[in-house]
MDAnalysis code that builds the backbone (N, CA, C; Angstrom):
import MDAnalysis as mda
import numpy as np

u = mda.Universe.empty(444, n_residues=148, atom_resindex=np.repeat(np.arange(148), 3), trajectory=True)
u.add_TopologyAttr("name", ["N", "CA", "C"] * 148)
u.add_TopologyAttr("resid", np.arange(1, 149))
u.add_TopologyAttr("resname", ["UNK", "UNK", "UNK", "UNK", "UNK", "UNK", "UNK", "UNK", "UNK", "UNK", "UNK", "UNK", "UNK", "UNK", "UNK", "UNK", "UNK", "UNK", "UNK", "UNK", "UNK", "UNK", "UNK", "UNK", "UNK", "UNK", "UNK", "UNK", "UNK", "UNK", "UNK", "UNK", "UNK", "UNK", "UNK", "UNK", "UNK", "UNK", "UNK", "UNK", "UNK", "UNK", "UNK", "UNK", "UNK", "UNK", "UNK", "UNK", "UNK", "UNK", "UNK", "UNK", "UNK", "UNK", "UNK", "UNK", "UNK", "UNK", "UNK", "UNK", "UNK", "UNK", "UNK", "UNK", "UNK", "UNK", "UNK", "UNK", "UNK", "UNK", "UNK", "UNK", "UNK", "UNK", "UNK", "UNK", "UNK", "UNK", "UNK", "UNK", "UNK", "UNK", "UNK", "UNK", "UNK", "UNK", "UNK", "UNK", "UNK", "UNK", "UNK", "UNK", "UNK", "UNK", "UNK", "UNK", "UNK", "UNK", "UNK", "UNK", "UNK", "UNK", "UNK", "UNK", "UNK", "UNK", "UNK", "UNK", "UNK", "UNK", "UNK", "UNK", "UNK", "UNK", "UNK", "UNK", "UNK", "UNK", "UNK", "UNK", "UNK", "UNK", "UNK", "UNK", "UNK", "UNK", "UNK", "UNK", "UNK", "UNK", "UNK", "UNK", "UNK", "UNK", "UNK", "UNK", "UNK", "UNK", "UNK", "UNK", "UNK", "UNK", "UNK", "UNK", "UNK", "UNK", "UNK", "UNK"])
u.atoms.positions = np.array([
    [-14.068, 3.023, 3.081],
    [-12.900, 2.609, 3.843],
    [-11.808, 3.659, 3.687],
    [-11.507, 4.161, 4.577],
    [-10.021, 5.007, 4.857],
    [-9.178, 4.332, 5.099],
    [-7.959, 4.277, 4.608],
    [-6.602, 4.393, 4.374],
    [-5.810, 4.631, 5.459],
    [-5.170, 4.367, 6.393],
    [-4.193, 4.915, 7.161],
    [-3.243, 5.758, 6.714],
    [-2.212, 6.658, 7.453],
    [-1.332, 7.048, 7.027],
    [-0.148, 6.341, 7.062],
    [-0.363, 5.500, 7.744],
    [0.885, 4.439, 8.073],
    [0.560, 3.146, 6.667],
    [-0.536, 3.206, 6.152],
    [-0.468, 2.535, 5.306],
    [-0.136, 2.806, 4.126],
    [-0.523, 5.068, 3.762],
    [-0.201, 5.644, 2.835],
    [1.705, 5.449, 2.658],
    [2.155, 5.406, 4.061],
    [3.569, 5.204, 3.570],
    [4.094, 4.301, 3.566],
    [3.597, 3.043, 3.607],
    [3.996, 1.712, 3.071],
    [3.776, 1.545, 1.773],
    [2.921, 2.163, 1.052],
    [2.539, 2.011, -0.353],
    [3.688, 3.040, -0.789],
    [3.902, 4.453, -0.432],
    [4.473, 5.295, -0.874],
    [6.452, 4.607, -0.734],
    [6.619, 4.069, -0.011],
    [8.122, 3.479, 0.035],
    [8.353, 1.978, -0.523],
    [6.983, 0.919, -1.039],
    [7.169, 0.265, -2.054],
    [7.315, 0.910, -3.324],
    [6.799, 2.082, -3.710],
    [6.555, 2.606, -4.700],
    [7.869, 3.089, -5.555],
    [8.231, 4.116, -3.994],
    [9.839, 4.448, -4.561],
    [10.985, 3.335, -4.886],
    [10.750, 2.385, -3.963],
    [11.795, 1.209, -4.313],
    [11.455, 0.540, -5.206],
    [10.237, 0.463, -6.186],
    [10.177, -0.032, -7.188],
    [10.739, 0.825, -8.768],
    [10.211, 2.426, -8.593],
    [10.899, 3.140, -9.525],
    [12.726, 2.689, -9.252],
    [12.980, 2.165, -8.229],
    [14.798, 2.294, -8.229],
    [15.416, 0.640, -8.197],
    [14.621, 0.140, -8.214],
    [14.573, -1.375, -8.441],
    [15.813, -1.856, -9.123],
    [16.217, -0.916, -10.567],
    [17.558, -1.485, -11.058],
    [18.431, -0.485, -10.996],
    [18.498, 0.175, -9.396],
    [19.909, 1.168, -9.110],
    [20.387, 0.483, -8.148],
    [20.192, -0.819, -7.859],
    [20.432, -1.560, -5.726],
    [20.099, -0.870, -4.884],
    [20.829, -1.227, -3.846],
    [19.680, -1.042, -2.723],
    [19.871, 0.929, -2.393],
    [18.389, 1.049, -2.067],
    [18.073, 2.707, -1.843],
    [18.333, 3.539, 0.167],
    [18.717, 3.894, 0.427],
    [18.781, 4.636, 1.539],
    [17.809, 5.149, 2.170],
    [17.113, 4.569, 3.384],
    [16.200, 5.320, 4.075],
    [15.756, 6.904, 3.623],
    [16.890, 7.394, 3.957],
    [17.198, 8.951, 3.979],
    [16.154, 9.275, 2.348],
    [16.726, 8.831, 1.193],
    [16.499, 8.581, -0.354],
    [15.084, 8.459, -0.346],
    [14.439, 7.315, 0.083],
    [13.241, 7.265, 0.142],
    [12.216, 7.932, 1.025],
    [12.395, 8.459, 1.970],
    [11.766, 9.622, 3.248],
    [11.904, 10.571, 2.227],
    [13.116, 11.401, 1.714],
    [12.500, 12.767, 1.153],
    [12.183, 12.408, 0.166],
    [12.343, 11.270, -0.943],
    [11.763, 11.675, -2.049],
    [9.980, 11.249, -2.288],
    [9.795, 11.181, -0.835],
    [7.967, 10.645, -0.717],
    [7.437, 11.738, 0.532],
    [7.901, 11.933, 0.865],
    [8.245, 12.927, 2.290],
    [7.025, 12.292, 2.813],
    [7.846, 11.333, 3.777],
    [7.940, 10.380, 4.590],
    [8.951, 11.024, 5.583],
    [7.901, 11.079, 6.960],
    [9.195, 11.173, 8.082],
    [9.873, 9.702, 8.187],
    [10.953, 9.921, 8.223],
    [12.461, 9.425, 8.534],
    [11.746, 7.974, 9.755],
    [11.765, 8.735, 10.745],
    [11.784, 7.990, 12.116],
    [10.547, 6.828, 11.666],
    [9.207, 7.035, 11.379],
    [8.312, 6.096, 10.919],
    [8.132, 5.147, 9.622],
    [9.096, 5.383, 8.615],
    [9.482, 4.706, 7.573],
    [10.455, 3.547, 8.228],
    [11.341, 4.247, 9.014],
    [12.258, 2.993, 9.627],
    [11.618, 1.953, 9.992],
    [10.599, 2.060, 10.773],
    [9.596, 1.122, 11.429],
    [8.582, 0.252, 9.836],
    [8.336, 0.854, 9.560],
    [7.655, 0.634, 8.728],
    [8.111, -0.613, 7.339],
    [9.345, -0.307, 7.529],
    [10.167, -0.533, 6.335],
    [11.044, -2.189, 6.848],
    [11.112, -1.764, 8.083],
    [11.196, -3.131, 8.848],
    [10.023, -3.928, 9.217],
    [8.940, -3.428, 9.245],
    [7.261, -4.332, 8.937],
    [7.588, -5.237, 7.730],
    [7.807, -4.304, 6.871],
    [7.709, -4.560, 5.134],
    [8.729, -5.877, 4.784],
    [9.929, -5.699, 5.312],
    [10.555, -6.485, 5.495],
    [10.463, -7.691, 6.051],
    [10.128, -7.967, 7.298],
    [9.224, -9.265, 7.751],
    [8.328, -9.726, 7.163],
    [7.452, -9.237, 6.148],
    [6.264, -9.696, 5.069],
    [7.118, -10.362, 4.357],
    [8.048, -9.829, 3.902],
    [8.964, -10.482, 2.363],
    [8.846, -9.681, 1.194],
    [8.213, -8.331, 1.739],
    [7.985, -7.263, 0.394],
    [9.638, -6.700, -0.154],
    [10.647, -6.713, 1.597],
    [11.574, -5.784, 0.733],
    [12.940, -6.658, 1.660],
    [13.884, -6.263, 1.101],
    [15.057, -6.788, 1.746],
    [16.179, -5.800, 2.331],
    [16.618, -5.659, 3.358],
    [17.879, -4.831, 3.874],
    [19.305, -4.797, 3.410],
    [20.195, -4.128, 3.150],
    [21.367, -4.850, 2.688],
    [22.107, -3.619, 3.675],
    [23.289, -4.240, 3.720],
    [24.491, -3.420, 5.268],
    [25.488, -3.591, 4.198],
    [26.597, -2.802, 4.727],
    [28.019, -2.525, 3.594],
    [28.031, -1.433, 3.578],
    [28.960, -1.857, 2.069],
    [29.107, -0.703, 1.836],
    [28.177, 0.209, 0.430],
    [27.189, -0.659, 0.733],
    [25.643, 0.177, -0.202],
    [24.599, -0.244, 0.729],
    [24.332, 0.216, 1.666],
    [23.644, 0.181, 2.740],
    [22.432, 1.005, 2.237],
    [21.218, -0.099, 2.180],
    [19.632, 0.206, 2.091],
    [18.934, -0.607, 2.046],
    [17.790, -0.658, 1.157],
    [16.495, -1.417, 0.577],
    [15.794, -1.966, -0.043],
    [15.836, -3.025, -0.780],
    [15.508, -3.068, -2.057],
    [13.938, -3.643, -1.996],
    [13.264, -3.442, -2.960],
    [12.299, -4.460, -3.193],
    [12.312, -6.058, -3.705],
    [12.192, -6.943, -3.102],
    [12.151, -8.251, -3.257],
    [11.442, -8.920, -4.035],
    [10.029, -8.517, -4.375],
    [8.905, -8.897, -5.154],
    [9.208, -8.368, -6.566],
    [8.574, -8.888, -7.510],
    [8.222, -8.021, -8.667],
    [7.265, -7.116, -8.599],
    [7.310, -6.219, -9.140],
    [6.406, -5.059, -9.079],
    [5.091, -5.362, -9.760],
    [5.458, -5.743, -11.018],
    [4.160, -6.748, -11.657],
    [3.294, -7.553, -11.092],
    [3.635, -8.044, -10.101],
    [3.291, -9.331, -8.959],
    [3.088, -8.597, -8.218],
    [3.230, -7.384, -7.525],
    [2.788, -6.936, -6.392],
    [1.706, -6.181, -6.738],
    [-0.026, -6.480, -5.741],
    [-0.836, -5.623, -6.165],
    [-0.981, -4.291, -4.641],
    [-1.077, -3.397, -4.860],
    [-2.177, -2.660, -4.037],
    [-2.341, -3.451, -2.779],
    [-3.632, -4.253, -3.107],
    [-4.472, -4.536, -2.195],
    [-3.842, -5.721, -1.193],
    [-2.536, -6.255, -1.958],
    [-1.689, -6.885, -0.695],
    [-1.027, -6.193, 0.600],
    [-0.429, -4.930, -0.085],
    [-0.104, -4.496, 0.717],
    [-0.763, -3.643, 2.014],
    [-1.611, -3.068, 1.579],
    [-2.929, -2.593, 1.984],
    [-3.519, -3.759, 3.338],
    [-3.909, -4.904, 2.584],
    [-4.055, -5.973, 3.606],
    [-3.094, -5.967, 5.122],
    [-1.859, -6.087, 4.660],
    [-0.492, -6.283, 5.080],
    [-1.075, -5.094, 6.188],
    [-0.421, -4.171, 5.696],
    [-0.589, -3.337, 7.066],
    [-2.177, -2.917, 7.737],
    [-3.336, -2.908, 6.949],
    [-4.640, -2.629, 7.424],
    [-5.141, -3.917, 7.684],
    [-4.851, -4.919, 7.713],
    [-6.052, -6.117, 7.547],
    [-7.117, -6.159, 6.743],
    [-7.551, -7.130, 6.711],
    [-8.824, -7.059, 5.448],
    [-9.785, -5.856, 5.197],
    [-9.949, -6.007, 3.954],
    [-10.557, -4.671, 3.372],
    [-12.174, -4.619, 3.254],
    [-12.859, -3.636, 3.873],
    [-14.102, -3.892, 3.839],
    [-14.612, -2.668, 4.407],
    [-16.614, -2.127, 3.796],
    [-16.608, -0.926, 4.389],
    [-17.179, -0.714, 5.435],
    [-17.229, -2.146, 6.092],
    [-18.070, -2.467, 7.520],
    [-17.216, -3.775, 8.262],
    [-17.163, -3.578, 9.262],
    [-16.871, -4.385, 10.457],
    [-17.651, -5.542, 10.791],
    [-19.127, -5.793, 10.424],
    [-19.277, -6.616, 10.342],
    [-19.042, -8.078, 9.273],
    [-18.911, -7.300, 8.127],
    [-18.557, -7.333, 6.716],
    [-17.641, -8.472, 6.680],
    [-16.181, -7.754, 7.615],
    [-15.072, -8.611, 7.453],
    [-14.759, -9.522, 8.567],
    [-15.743, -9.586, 9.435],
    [-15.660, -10.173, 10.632],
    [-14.947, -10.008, 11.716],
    [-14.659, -8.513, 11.581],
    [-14.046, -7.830, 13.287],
    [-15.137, -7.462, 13.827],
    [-16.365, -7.363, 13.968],
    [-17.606, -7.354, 14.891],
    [-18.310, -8.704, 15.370],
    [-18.374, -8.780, 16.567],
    [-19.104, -9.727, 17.491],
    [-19.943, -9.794, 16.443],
    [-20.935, -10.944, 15.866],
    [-21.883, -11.456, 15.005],
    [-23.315, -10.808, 15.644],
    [-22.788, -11.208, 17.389],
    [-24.046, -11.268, 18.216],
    [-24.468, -9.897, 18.387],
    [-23.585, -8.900, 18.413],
    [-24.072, -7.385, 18.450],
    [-25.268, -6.779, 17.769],
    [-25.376, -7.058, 16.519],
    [-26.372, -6.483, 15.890],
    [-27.820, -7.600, 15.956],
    [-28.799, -7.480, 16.327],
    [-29.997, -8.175, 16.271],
    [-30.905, -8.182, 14.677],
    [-29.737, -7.273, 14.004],
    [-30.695, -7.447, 12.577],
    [-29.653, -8.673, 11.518],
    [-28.774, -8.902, 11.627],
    [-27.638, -9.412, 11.149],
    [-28.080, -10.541, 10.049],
    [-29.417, -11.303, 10.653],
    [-29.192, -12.703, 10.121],
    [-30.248, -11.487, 8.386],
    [-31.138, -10.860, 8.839],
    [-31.941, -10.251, 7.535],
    [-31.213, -8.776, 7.063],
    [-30.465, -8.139, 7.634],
    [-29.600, -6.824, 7.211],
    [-30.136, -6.488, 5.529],
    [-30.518, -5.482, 5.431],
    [-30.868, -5.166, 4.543],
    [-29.850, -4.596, 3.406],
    [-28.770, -3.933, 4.770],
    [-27.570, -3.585, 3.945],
    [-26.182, -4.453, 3.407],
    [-26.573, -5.528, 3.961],
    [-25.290, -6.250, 3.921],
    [-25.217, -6.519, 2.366],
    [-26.048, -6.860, 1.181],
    [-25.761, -6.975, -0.112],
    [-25.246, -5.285, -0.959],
    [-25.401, -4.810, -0.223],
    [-24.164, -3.301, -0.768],
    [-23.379, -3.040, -0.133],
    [-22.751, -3.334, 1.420],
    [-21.990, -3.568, 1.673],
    [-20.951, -4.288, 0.997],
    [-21.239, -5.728, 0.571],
    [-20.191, -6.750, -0.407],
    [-20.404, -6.295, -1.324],
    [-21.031, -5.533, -2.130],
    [-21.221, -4.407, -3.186],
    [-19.790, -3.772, -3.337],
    [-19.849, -2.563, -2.591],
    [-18.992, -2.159, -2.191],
    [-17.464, -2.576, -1.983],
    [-17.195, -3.549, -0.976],
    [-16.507, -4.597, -0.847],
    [-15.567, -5.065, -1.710],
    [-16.541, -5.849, -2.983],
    [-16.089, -6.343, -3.765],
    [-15.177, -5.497, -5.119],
    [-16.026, -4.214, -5.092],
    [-15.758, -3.227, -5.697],
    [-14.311, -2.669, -5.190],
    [-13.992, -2.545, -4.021],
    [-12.678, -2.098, -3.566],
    [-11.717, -3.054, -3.883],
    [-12.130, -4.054, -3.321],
    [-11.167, -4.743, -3.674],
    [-10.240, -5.315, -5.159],
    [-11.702, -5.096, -5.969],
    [-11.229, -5.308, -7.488],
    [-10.185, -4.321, -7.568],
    [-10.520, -2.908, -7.547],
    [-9.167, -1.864, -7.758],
    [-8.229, -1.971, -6.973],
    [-8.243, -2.448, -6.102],
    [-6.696, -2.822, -5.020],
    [-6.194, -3.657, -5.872],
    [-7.038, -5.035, -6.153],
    [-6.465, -6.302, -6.117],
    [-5.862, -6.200, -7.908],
    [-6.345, -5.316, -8.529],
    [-5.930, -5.258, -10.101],
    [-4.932, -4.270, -10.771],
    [-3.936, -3.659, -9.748],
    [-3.754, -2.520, -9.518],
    [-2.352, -2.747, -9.013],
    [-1.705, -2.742, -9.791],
    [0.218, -3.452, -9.223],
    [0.873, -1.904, -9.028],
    [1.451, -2.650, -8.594],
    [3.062, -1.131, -8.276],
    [3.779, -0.824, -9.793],
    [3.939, -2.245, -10.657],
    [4.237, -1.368, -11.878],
    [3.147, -0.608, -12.958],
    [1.967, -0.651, -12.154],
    [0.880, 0.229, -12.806],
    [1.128, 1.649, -12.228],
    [1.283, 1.686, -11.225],
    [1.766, 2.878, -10.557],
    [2.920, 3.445, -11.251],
    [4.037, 2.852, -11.242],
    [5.415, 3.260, -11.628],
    [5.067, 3.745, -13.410],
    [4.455, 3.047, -13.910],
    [4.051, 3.043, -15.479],
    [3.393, 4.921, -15.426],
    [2.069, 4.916, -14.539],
    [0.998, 5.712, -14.529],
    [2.192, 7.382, -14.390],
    [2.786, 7.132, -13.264],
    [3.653, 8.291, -13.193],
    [4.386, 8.451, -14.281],
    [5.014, 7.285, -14.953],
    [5.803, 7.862, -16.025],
    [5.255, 8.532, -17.196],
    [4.246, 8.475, -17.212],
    [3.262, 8.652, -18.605],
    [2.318, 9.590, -18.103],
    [2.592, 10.791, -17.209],
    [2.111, 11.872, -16.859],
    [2.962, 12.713, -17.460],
    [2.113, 13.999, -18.061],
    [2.486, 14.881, -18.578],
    [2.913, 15.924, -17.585],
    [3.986, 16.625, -17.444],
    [5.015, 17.571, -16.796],
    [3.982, 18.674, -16.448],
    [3.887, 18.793, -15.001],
    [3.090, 19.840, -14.792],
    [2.859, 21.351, -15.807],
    [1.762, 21.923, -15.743],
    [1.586, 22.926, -16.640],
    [2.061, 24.037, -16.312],
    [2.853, 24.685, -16.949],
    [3.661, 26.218, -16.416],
    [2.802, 27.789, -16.591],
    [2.633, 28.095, -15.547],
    [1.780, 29.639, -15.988],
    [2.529, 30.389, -17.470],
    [2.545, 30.903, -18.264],
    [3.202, 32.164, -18.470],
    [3.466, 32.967, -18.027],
    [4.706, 33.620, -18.151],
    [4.904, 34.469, -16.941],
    [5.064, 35.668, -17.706],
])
């Protein structure tokens, strides 16, 4: 299963608003470069996110974004859902294919590694929070410097 890019930056602008979670609300602008995220499709995006209940808007005079959820509570594979729909590495799998299309369907030989598979993705989505993320980055070691 591939990933959208529209989904890479829904994950990538929960992500940032969770590292900023206790600064209030963050600025479009703030979150586009510091994920480099174009501008114009985060807007959209960020107002998706918002209709879910992932993040909240605030106007004033601290005009941005915050995240609404706990980060702990938020996995991966919700959001993922959210903007991709169900996760799976076949179409028939998740039931966006006509049943009737395939004539092998009812004996498929592949369909038990398919949910193989499946199940397997989904465990790492579904076990896999934003403050695992936020944690994982912090506890990376500082890129390595040539000698110069």
């Amino acid at each position: 299963m591939q990933v959208s890019q529209k989904c890479l930056y829904a994950l990538r602008a929960i992500f940032e608003l969770a590292k900023r979670k206790d600064e209030g609300p963050t600025k479009i602008a703030e979150v586009a470069e510091a994920q480099a995220i174009p501008q114009r499709f985060l807007e959209g995006i960020l107002s998706q996110l918002k209709q879910a209940g992932f993040v909240e808007s605030h106007r004033g005079s601290n005009p941005g974004y915050i995240l609404i959820r706990s980060p702990d509570d938020l996995a991966v594979g919700e959001i993922i859902e959210f903007v991709e729909g169900p996760i799976g590495p076949t179409a028939c799998l998740i039931g966006k294919s006509n049943v009737n299309e395939c004539p092998l369907r009812s004996q498929c030989i592949f369909m038990g590694m398919w949910e193989e598979i499946h199940n397997v993705i989904s465990d790492v989505y579904n076990r896999t929070t934003i403050s695992d993320l936020v944690r994982r980055e912090n506890e990376q070691a500082p890129p390595c410097k040539a000698k110069e």
